[in-house]
Backbone bond lengths (Angstrom), bond angles and torsions (degrees), N, CA, C in turn:
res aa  C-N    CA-C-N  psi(-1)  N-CA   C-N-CA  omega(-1)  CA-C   N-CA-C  phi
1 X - - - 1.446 - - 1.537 108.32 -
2 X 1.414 102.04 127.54 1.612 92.16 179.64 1.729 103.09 -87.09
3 X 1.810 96.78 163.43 1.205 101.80 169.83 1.629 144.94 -41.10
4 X 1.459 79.81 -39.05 2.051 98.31 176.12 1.538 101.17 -53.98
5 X 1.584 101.69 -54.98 1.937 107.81 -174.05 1.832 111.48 -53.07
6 X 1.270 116.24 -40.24 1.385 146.94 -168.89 1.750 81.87 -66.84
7 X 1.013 138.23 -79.78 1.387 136.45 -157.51 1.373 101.78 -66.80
8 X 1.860 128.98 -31.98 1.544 107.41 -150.76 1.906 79.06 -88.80
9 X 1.256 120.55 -25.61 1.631 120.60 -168.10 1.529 100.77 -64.57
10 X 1.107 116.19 -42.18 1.952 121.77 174.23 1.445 107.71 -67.66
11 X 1.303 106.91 -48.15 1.594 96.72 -166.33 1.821 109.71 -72.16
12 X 1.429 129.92 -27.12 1.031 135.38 153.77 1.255 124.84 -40.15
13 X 1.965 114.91 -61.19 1.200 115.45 -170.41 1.344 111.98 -54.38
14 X 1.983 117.71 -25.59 0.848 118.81 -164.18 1.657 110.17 -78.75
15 X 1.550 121.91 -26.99 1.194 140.38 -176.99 1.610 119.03 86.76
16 X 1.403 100.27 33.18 1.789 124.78 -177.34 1.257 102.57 -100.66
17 X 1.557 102.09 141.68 1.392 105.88 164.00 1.175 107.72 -77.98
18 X 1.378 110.26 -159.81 1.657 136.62 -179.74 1.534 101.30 -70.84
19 X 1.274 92.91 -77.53 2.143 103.12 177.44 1.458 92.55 -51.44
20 X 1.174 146.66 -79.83 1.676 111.58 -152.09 1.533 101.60 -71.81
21 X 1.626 143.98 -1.78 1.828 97.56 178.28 1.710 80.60 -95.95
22 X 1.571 134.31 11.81 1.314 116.08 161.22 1.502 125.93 -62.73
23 X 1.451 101.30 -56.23 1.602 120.91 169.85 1.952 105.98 -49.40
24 X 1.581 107.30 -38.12 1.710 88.24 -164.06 1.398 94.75 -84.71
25 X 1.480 129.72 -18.65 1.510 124.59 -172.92 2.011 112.17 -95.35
26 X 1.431 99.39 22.21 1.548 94.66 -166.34 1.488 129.68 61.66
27 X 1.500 132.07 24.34 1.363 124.51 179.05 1.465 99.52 -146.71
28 X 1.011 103.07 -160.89 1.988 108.29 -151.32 1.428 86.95 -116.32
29 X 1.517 114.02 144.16 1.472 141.83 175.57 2.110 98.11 -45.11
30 X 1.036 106.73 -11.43 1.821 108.92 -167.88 2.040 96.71 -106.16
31 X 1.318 104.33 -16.36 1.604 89.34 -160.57 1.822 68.61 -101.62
32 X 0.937 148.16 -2.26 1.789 136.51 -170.18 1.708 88.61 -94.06
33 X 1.060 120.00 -58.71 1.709 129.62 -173.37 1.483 111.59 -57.67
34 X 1.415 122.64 -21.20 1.246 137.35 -170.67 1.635 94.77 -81.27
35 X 1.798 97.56 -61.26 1.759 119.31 -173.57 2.206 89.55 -41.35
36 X 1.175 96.56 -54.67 1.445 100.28 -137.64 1.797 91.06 -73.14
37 X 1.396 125.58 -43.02 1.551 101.21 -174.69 2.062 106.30 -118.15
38 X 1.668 86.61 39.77 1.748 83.68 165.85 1.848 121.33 -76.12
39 X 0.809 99.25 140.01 1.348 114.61 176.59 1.260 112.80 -56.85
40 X 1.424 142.77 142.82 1.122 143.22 179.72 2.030 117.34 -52.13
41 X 1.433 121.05 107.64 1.580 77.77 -176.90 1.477 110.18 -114.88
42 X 0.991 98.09 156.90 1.923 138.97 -168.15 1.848 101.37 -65.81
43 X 0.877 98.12 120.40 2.085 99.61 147.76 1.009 113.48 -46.83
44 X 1.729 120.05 139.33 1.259 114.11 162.31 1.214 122.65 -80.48
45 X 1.309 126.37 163.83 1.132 143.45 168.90 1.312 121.60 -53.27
46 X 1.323 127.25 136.47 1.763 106.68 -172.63 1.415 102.33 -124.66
47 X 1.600 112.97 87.98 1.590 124.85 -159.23 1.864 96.63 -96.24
């Protein structure tokens, strides 16, 4: 389970939106939505 899934399954159980576990974790309702459906990311390549 990735983390993003891990946070939207907690933040539900908890019955929080986005903006409040933003406000209780210090960041903005956009950097939680980012957390929650970012894409896995990759190493770069070292060309």
């Amino acid at each position: 389970m990735t983390l993003g899934r891990r946070l939207k399954t907690a933040r539900e159980k908890k019955g929080l939106t986005q903006a409040e576990l933003g406000r209780l974790l210090g960041v903005t309702d956009a950097t939680v939505a980012k957390k929650i459906c970012a894409a896995p990311i990759l190493p770069r390549s070292k060309n």
